[in-house]
FIRO-612222 format. One record per residue: chain; x negated, z negated, y of N, C-alpha, C, O in turn; residue number from 1. Coordinates in pm, 1 decimal, decimal comma, padded with zeros to 6 digits. Atoms other than C-alpha are relative to their C-alpha. Last residue first. Example, Ala and Ser with C-alpha at 12.3 -4.5 7.8 and 13.67 -1.06 7.14 Angstrom:
// residues 2
SITE  c      n_px      n_pz      n_py     ca_px     ca_pz     ca_py      c_px      c_pz      c_py      o_px      o_pz      o_py    k
SITE  A   00082,0   00006,0  -00119,0  -01367,0  -00714,0  -00106,0   00077,0  -00073,0   00109,0   00026,1  -00089,9   00219,8    2
SITE  A  -00089,0   00000,0  -00119,0  -01230,0  -00780,0  -00450,0  -00090,0   00000,0   00120,0  -00193,6  -00066,5   00118,1    1
// end
This chain:
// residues 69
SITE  c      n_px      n_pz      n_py     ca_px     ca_pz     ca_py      c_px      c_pz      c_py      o_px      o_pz      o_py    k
SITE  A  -00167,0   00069,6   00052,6   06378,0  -06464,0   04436,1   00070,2   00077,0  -00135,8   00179,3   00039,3  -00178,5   69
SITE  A  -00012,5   00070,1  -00100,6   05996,0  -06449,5   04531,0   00150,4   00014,4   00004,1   00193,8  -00049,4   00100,1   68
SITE  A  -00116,3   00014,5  -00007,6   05848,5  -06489,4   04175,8   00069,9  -00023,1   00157,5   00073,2  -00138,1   00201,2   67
SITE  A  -00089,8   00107,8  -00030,7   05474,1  -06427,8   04205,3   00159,8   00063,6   00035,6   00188,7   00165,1   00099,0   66
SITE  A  -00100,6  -00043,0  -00055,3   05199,0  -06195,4   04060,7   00071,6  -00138,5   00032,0   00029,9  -00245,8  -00011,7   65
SITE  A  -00090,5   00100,4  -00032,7   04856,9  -06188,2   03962,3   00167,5  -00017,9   00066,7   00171,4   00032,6   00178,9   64
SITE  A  -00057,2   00058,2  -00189,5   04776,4  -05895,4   03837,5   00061,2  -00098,4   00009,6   00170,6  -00117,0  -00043,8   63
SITE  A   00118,4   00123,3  -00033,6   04619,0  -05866,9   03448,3   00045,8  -00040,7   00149,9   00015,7  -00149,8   00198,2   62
SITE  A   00166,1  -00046,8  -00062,0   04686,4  -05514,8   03379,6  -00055,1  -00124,1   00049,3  -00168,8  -00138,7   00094,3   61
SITE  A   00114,3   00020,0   00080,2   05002,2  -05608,7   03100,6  -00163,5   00018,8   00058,1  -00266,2   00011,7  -00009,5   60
SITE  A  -00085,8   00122,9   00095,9   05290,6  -05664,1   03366,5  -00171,3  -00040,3  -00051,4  -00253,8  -00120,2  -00006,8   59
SITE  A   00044,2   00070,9  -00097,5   05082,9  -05372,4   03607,7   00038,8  -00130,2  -00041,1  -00009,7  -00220,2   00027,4   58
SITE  A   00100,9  -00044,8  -00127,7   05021,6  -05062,0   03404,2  -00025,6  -00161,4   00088,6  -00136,0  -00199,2   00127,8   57
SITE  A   00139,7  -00060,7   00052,7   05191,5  -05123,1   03058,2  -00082,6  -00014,3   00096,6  -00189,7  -00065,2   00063,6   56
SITE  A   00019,8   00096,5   00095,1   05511,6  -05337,5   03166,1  -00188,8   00036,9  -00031,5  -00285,8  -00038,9  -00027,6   55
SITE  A   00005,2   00096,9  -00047,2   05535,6  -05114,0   03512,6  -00039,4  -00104,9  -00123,0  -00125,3  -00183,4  -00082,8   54
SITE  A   00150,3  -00037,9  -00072,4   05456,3  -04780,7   03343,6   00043,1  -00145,4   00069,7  -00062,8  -00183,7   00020,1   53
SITE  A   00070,8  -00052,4   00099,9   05775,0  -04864,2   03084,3  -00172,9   00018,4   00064,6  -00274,4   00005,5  -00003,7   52
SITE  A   00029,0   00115,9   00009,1   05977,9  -04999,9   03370,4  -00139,9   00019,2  -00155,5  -00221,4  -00067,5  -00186,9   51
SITE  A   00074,8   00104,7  -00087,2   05939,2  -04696,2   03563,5  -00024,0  -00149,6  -00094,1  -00125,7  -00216,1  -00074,5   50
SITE  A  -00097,3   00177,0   00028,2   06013,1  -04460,8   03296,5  -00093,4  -00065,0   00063,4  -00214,2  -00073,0   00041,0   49
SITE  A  -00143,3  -00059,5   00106,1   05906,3  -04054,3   03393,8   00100,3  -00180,5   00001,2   00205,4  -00220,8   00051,0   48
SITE  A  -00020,2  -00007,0   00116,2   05651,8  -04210,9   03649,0   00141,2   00037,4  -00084,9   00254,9  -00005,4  -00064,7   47
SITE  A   00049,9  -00171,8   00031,0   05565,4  -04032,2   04011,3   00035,6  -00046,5  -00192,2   00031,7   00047,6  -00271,4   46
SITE  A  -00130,0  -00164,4  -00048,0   05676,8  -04344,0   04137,7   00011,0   00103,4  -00031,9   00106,1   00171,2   00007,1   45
SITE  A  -00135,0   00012,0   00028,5   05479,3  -04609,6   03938,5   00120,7   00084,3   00034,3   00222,9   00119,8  -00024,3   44
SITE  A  -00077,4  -00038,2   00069,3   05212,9  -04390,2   03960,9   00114,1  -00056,6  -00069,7   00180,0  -00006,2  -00160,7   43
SITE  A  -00114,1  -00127,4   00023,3   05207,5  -04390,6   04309,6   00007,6   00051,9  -00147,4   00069,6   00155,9  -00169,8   42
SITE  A  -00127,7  -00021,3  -00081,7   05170,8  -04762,0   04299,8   00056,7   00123,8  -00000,5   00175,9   00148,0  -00020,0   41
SITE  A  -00115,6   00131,4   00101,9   04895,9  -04811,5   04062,9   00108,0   00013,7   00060,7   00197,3   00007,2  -00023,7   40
SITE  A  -00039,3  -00128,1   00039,2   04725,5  -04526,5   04282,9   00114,2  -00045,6  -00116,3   00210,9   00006,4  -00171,9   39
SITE  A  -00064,7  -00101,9  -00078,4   04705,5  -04755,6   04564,8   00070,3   00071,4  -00063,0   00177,6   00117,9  -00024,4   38
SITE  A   00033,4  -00153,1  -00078,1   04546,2  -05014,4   04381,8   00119,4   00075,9   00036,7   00232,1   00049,5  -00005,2   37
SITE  A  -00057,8  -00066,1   00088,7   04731,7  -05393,1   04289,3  -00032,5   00148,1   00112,0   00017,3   00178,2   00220,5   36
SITE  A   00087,9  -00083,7   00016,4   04604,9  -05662,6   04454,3  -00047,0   00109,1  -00103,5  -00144,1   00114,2  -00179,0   35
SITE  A   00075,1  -00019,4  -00110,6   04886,0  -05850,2   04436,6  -00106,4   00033,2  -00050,0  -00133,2   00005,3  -00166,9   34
SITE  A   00129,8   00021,2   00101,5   05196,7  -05834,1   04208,3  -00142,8   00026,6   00134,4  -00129,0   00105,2   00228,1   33
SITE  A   00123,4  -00099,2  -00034,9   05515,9  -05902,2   04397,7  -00136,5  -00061,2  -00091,7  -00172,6  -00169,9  -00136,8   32
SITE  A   00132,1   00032,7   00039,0   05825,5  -05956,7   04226,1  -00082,6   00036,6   00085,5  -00071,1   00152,1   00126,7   31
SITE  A   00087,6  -00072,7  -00117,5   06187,8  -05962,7   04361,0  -00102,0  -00087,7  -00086,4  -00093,7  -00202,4  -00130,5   30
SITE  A   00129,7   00055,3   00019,2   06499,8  -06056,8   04115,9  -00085,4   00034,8   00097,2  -00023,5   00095,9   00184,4   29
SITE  A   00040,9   00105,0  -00089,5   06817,8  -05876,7   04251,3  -00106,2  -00111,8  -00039,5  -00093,4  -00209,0   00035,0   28
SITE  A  -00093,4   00117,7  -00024,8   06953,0  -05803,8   03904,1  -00010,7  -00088,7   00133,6   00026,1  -00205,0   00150,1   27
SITE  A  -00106,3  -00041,3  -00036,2   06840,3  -05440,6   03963,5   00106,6  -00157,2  -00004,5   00217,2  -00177,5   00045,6   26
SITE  A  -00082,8  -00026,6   00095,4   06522,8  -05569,4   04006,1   00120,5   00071,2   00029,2   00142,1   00114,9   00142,2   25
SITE  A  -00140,0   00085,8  -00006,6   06335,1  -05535,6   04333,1   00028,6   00049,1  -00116,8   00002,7   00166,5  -00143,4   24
SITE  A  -00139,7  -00044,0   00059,5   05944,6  -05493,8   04303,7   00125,6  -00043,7   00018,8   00138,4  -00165,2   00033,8   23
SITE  A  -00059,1   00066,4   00012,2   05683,6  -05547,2   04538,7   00120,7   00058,2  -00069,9   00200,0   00139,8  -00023,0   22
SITE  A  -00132,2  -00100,0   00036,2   05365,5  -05402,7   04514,4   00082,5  -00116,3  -00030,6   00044,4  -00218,1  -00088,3   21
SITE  A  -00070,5   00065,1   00083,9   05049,9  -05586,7   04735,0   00157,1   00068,0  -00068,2   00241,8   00099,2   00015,5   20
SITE  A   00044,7  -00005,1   00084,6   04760,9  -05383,6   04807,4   00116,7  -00141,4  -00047,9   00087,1  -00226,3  -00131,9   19
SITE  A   00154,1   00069,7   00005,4   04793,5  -05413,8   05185,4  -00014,3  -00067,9  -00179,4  -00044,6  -00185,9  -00197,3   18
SITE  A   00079,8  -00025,7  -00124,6   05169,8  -05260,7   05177,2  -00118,4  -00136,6   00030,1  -00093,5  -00253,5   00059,8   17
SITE  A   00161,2   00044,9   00006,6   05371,3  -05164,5   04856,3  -00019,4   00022,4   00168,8   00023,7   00109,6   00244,2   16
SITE  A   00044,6  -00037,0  -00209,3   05762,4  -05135,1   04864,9  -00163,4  -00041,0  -00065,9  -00190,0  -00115,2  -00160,4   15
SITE  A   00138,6   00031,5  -00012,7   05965,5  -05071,8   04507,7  -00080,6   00055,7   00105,1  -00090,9   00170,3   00148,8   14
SITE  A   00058,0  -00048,2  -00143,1   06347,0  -05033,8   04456,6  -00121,3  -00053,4  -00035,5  -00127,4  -00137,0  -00125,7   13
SITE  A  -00100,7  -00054,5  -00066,6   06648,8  -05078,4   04172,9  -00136,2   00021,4   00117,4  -00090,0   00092,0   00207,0   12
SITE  A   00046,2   00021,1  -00158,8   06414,7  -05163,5   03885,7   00126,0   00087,8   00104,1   00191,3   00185,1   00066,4   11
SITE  A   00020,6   00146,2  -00053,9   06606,3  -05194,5   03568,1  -00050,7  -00008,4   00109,2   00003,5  -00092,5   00181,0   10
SITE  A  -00081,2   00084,6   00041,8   06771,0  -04842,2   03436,8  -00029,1  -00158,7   00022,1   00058,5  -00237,4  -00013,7    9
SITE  A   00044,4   00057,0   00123,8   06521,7  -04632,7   03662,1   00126,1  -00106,8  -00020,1   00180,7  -00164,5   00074,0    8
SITE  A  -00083,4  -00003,1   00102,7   06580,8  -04394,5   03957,2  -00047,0  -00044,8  -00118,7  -00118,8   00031,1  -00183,8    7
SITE  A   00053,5  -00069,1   00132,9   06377,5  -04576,9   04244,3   00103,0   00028,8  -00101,1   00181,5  -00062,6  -00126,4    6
SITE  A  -00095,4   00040,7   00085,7   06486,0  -04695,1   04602,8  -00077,7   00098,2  -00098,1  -00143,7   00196,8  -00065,2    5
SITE  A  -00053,3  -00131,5   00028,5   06138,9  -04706,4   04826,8   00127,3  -00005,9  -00146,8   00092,9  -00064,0  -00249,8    4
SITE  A  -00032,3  -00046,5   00158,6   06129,3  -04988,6   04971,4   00015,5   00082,8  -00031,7   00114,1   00135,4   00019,9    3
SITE  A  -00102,0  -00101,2  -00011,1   06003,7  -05108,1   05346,3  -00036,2   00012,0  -00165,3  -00139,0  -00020,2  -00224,8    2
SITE  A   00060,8  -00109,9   00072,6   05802,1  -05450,5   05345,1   00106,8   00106,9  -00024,8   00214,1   00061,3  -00064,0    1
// end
């Protein structure tokens, strides 16, 4: 999945492709949340504080997600 690098004090990058968003920490963690809309994605990018629209938007929206390192 290609990444887009992000300016935020905890995420270091975030790739979406077939409705799944994958986050990289900055500690090197990796999340993906699945089935997670389109627009859920560009407004993680288009947001002032990523981790702030990530806790609210996609932590707290109910997506299933998994730990992949």
């Amino acid at each position: 999945m290609v990444h887009t690098p992000v300016n935020s004090s905890n995420l270091k990058s975030v790739g979406y492709e077939n409705k799944t968003l994958e986050i990289t920490f900055k500690n090197n963690t990796v999340y993906q949340y699945f089935d997670v809309e389109i627009n859920k994605y560009h407004g993680l990018l288009n947001a002032s504080s990523k981790g702030t629209y990530l806790d609210r938007h996609i932590k707290k929206g109910g997506y299933r997600y998994s730990k992949i390192k």
